[in-house]
Structures are given as C-alpha cells and as structure tokens.
ZAROZA-498961 format. One record per residue (C-alpha): x, y, z; residue in three letters; residue number from 1. Coordinates in nm, 4 decimals. Example, Ala and Ser with C-alpha at 12.3 -4.5 7.8 and 13.67 -1.06 7.14 Angstrom:
# ZAROZA-498961
[[1.2300,-0.4500,0.7800],Ala,1]
[[1.3670,-0.1060,0.7140],Ser,2]
This chain:
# ZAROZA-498961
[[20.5569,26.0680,7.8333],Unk,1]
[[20.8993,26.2180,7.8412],Unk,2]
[[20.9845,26.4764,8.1435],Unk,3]
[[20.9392,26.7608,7.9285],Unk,4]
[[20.6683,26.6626,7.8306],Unk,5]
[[20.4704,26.6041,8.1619],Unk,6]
[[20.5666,26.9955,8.2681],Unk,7]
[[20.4212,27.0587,7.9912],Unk,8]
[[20.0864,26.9047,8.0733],Unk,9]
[[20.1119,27.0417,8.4155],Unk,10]
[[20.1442,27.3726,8.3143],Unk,11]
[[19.8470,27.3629,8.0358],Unk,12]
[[19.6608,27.2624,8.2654],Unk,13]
[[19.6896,27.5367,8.6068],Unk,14]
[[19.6481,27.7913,8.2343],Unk,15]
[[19.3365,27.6481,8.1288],Unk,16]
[[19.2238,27.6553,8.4571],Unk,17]
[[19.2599,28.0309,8.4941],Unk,18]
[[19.6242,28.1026,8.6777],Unk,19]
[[19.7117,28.4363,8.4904],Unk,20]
[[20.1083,28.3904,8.5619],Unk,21]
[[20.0771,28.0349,8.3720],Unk,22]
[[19.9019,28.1486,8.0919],Unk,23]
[[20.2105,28.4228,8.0531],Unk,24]
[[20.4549,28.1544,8.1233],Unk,25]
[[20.2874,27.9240,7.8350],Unk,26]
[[20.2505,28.2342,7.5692],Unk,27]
[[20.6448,28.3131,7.6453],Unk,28]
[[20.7262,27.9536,7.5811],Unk,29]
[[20.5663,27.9505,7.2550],Unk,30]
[[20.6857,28.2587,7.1416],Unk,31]
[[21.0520,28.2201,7.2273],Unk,32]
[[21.0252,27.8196,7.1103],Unk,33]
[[21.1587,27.7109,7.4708],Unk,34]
[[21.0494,27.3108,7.4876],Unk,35]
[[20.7586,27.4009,7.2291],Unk,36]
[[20.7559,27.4632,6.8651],Unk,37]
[[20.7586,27.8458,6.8133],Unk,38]
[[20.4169,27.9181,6.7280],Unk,39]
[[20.2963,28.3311,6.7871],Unk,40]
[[19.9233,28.2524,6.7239],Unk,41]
[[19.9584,28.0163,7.0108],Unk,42]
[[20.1681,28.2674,7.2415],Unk,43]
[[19.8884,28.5648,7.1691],Unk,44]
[[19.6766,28.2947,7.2559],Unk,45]
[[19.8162,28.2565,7.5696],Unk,46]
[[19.8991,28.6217,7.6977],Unk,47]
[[19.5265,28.7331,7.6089],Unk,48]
[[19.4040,28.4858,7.8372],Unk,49]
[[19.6820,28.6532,8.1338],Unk,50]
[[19.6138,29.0209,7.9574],Unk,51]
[[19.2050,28.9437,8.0438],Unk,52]
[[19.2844,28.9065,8.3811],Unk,53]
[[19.5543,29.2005,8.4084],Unk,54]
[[19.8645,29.0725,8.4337],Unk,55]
[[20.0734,29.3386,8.3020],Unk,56]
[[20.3424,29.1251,8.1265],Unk,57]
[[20.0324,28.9805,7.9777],Unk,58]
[[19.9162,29.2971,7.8207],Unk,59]
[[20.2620,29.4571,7.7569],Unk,60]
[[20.2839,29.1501,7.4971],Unk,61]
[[19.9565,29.1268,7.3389],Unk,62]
[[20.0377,29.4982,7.2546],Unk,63]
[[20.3986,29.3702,7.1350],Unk,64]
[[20.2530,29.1161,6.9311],Unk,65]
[[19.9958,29.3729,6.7283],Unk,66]
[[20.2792,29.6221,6.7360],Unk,67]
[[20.5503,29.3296,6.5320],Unk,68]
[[20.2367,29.1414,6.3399],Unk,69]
[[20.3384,28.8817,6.5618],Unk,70]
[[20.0409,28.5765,6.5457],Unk,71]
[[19.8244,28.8282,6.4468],Unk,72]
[[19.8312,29.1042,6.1792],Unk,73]
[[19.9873,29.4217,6.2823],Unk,74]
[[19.8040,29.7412,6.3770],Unk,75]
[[19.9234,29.9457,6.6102],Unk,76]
[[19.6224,30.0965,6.6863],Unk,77]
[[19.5033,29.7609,6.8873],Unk,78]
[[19.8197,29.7854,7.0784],Unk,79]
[[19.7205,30.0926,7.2157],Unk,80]
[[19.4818,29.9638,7.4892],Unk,81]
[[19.7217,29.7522,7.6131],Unk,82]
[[19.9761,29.9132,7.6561],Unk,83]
[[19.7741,30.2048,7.8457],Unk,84]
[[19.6233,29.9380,8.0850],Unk,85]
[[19.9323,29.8124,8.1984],Unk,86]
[[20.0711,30.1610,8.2467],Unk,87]
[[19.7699,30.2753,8.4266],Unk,88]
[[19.8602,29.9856,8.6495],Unk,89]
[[20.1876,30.0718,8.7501],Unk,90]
[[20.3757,29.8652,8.4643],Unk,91]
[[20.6826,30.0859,8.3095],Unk,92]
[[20.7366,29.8426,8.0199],Unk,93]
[[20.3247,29.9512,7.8880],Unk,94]
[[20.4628,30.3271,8.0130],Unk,95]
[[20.7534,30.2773,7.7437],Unk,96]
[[20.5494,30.1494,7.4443],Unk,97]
[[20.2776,30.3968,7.5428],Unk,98]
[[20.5167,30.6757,7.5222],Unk,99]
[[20.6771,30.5254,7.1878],Unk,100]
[[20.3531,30.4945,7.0373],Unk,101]
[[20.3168,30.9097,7.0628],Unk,102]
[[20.6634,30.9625,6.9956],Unk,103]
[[20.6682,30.7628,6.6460],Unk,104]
[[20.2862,30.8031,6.5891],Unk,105]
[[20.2059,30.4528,6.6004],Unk,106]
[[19.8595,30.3983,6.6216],Unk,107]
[[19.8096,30.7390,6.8169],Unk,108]
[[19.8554,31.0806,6.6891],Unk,109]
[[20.2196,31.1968,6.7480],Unk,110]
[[20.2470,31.3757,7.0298],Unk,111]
[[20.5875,31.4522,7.1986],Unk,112]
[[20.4463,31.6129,7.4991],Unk,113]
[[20.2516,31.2939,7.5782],Unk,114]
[[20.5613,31.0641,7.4719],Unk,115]
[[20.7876,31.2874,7.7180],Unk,116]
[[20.5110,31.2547,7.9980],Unk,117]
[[20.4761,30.8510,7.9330],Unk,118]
[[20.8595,30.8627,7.9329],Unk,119]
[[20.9071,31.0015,8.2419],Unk,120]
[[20.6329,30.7795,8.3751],Unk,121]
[[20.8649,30.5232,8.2674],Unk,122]
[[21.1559,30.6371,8.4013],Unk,123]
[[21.0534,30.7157,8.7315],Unk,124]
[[20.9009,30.3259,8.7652],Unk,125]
[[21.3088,30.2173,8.6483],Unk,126]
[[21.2945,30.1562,8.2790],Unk,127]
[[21.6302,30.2478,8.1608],Unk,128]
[[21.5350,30.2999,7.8091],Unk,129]
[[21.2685,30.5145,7.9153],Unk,130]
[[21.5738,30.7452,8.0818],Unk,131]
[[21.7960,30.7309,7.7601],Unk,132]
[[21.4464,30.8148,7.5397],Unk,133]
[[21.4393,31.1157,7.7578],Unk,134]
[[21.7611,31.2141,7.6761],Unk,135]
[[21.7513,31.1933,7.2763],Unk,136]
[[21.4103,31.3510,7.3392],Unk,137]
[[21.6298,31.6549,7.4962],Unk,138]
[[21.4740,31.6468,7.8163],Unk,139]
[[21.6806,31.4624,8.1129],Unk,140]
C-alpha cells in the first residue's frame, strides 16, 4: 500500500467513525479529484455525513452540490435548507447563497429585500462578494 494510499485509509476511517471535519475533508477530495478519482456522488456523500452534524462547510456544499446538479440532480429548492442552517449558524458563505437564492429566485421566491438583508448578513461576517453584491444591488 503506497503512501497515498495509507492517508487515505486513515482518513476513511476517523469519517466513518463520525469526525465531521474528516468527512468534509474526504467529500472535498472527491469533488476536486485531489489523490481520488473525481467522483460528486461520493463527495455529497461525504459532506451530508459533516452537514448532519453541522459543520457549516458541510452544509454550504451539500447546498452547492443541489444548486450545480453536482452528484445529485439539481433543485434549488433542496439547497435552501442548507444554506439557511449554516447562516443561522454564523457561516457567511450559507449567508451568500441564501441571499443569492432570493436575489435570482432560486428555489425561493425572489425577494430583494431578503437578498439585501442576507447580503448584509454576509458582509458584516467578511464575505467580500457579499460587499460587491451589495453594491450592484445599489445599496453599500
């Protein structure tokens, strides 16, 4: 068993026995192909196990991956709940895709007043892109 190989082992098994952070760690390795076949089935697999236990990098990409049809087919409706749990937790990244969910209607009503208030949410937790949304939005 090659080096590579025997992280990989190691890591498999602190995820399957529970540790959210691996389980992340394992779902970004599949889904970026870094010392693992690309494979998003396997990566959803992976983040829903970290998103179960609310890790909010966990969520934030089980959203993205209904969001792109990414190992799963898309509907951005089931993104939805993700992305508001790791907001509600404190996590700017969910605060972003909340508030582009209600600015482009995806899987939500459109609603710019509840965009601009995710937005700022955003913002205020450091997510540049939240800041710049904000400006084309016409409220800095």
């Amino acid at each position: 068993m090659g080096a590579r190989e025997s992280e990989l082992t190691k890591l498999r098994k602190r995820a399957e026995a529970g540790d959210a952070s691996t389980q992340y760690q394992l779902g970004c390795m599949y889904y970026e192909g870094q010392g693992v076949e690309r494979d998003y089935a396997e990566a959803l697999k992976w983040y829903r196990l970290a998103a179960a236990q609310g890790h909010n990098s966990g969520l934030c990409d089980v959203g993205y991956c209904y969001r792109n049809g990414h190992g799963v087919e898309q509907d951005y409706a089931k993104a939805i709940p993700y992305y508001q749990q790791a907001a509600d937790q404190g996590c700017p990244t969910g605060a972003f895709w909340l508030a582009y969910a209600y600015e482009y209607g995806q899987g939500v009503k459109k609603d710019i007043k509840k965009a601009k208030h995710w937005y700022q949410i955003a913002r205020s937790r450091g997510d540049d892109d939240a800041a710049a949304a904000l400006q084309r939005l016409g409220d800095e």
